[in-house]
C-alpha positions in Angstrom: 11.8 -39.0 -55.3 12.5 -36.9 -52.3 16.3 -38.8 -52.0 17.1 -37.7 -55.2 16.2 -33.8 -54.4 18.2 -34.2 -51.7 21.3 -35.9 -53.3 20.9 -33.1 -56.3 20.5 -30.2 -54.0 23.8 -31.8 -51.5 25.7 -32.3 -54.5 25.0 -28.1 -56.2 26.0 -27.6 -52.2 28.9 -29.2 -52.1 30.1 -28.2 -55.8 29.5 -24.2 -54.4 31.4 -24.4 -51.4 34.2 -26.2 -53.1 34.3 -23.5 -56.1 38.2 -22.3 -56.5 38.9 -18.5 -56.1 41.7 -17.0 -57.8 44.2 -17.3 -55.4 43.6 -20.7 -56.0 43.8 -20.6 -59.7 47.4 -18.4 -59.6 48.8 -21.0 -57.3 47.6 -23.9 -60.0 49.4 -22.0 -62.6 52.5 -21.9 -60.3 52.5 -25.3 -59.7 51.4 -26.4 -63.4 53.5 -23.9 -65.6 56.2 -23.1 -63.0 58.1 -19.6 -63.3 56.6 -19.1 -66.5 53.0 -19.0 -65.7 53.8 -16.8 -62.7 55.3 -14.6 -64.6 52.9 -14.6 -67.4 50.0 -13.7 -65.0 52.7 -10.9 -63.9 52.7 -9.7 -67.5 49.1 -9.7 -68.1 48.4 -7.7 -64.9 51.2 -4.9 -65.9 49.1 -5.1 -69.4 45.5 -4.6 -67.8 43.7 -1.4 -67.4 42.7 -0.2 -63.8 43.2 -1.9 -60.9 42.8 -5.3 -62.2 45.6 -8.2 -61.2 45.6 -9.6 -64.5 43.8 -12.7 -63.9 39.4 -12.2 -64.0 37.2 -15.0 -62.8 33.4 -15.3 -63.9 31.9 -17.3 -61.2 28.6 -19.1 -61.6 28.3 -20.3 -58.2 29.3 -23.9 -58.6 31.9 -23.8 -61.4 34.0 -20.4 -62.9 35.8 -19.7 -65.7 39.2 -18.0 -65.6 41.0 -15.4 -68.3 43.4 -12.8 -68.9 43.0 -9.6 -70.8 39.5 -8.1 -72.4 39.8 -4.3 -70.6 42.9 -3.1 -71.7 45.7 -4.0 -74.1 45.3 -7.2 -74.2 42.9 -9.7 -75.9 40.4 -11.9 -74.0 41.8 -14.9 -73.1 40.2 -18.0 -71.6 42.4 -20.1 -69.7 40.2 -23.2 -68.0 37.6 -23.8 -65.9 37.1 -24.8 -62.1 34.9 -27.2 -60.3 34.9 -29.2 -57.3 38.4 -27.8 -56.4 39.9 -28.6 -59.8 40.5 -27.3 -63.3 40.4 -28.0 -66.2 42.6 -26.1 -69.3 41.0 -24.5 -71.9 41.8 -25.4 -75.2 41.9 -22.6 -78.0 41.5 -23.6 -81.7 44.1 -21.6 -83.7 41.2 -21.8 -87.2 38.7 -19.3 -86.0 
């Protein structure tokens, strides 16, 4: 019993200190989408009110969630997920 508190409690560990940041998450977008997601991150930044960069990050200490927009002009957006140094796209349904 006590192994498996330990692997549980190693593997929340790891899964926290491997949590991407959003520099992290803007170079995925680079990478994935090219110019275009660079430059759509650009857009929603020159869109958002206050200081914000464009791109917001709700962490939860061992995975996050990434958007755009949702304090300005634009709309909330929720574009994927990251864990363990991945992530993972978001998928919106267009019949709400």
């Amino acid at each position: 019993m006590r192994l498996i508190i330990f692997l549980l409690i190693s593997l929340l560990v790891v899964l926290a200190l491997t949590n991407p940041n959003e520099a992290e998450f803007r170079s995925y977008m680079q990478q994935k989408y090219g110019i275009a997601g660079s430059l759509s991150l650009k857009v929603a930044s020159i869109f958002s009110a206050g200081t914000s960069t464009g791109v917001a990050r709700d962490n939860y200490v061992v995975f996050s969630r990434y958007y755009i927009g949702g304090d300005g002009i634009l709309p909330r957006t929720d574009l994927a997920w990251g864990v363990a140094g991945k992530f993972f796209d978001i998928k919106e349904d267009d019949a709400k």
